[in-house]
C-alpha positions as CSV (number, residue, x, y, z in Angstrom):
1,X,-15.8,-17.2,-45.4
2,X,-17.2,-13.6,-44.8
3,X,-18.3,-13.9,-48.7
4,X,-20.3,-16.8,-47.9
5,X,-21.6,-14.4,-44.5
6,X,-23.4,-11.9,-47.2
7,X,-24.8,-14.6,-49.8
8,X,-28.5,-15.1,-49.8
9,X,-30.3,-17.8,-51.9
10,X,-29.8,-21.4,-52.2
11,X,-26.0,-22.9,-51.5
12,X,-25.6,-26.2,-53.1
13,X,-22.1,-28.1,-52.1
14,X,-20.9,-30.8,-54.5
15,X,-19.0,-33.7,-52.9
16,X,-16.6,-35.6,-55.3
17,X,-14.5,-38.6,-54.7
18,X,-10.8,-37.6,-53.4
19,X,-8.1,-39.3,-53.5
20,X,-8.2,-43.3,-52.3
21,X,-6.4,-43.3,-49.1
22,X,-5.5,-46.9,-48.7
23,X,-6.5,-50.1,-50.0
24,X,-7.1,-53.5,-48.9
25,X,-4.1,-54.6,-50.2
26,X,-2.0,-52.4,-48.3
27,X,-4.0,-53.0,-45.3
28,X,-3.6,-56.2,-45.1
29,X,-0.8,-58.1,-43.7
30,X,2.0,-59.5,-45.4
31,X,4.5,-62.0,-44.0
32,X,7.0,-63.1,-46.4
33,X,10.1,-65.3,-45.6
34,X,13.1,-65.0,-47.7
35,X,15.3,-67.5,-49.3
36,X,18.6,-65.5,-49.7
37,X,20.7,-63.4,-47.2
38,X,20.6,-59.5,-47.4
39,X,22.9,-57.1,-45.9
40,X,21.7,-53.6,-46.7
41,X,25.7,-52.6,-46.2
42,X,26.5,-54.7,-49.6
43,X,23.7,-53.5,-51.9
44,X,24.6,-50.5,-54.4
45,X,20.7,-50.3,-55.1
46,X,20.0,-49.1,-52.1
47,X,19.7,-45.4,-51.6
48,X,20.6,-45.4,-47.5
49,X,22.4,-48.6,-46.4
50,X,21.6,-47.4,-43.0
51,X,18.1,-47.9,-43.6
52,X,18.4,-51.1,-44.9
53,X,17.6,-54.7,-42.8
54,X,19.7,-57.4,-42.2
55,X,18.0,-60.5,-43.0
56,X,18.8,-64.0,-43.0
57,X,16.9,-67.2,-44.5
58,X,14.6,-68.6,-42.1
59,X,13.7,-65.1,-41.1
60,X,10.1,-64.5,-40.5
61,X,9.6,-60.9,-42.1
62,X,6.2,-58.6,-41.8
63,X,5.9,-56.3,-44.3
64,X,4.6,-52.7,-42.8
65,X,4.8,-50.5,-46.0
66,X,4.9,-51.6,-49.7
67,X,3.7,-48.3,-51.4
68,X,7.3,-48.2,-53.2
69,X,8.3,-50.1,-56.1
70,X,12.0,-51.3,-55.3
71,X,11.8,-51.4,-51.9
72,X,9.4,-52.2,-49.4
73,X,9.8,-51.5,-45.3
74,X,9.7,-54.4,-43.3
75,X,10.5,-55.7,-39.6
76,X,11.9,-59.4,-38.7
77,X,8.9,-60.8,-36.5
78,X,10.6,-64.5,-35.9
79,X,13.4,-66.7,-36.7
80,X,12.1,-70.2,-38.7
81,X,14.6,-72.1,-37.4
82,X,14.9,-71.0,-33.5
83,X,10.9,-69.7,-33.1
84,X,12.3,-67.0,-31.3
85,X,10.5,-63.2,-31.6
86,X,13.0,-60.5,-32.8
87,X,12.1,-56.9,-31.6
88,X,14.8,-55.2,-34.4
89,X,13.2,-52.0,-35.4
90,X,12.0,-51.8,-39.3
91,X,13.9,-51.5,-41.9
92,X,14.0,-51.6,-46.0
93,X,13.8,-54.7,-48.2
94,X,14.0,-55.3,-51.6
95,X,10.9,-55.5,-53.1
96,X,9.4,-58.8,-55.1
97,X,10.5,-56.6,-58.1
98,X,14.1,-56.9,-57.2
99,X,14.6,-60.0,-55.4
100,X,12.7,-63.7,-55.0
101,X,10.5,-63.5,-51.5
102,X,8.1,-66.4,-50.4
103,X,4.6,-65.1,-49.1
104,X,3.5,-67.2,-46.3
């Protein structure tokens, strides 16, 4: 900055587009409900089975993140069959590109 200090004349900034921060697909909310079980402790595709959520059909699941191509984070937000709110922490999914999920 003390360069800028000494300069005398005209200082013309150019503003150009950055990078796209998010977009309104990732912004908006995605509930999907799957048809098949998962247990994240059973799947060799996952990178961290610890990171993985158990899911069950029925399973009401919001997706929070889908930036990655295989897997997607997501939280279960209700049970289909027993309307009753789970408060599990969030956890990764396969995405659409590995597995069939139902958008609701």
């Amino acid at each position: 900055m003390q360069g800028l200090a000494d300069y005398q004349g005209q200082l013309i900034f150019v503003l150009e587009p950055g990078e796209k921060v998010s977009s309104d697909e990732e912004n908006e909310k995605l509930y999907i409900r799957p048809n098949f079980p998962f247990d994240p402790a059973n799947d060799t595709l996952l990178p961290c089975s610890e990171a993985g959520l158990n899911f069950q059909p029925g399973f009401i699941l919001e997706v929070i993140q889908r930036k990655e191509e295989w897997w997607w984070q997501a939280k279960v937000v209700a049970d289909q069959f027993r309307n009753q709110i789970e408060t599990k922490s969030a956890g990764l999914i396969p995405s659409s590109a590995l597995g069939r999920l139902d958008q609701d």
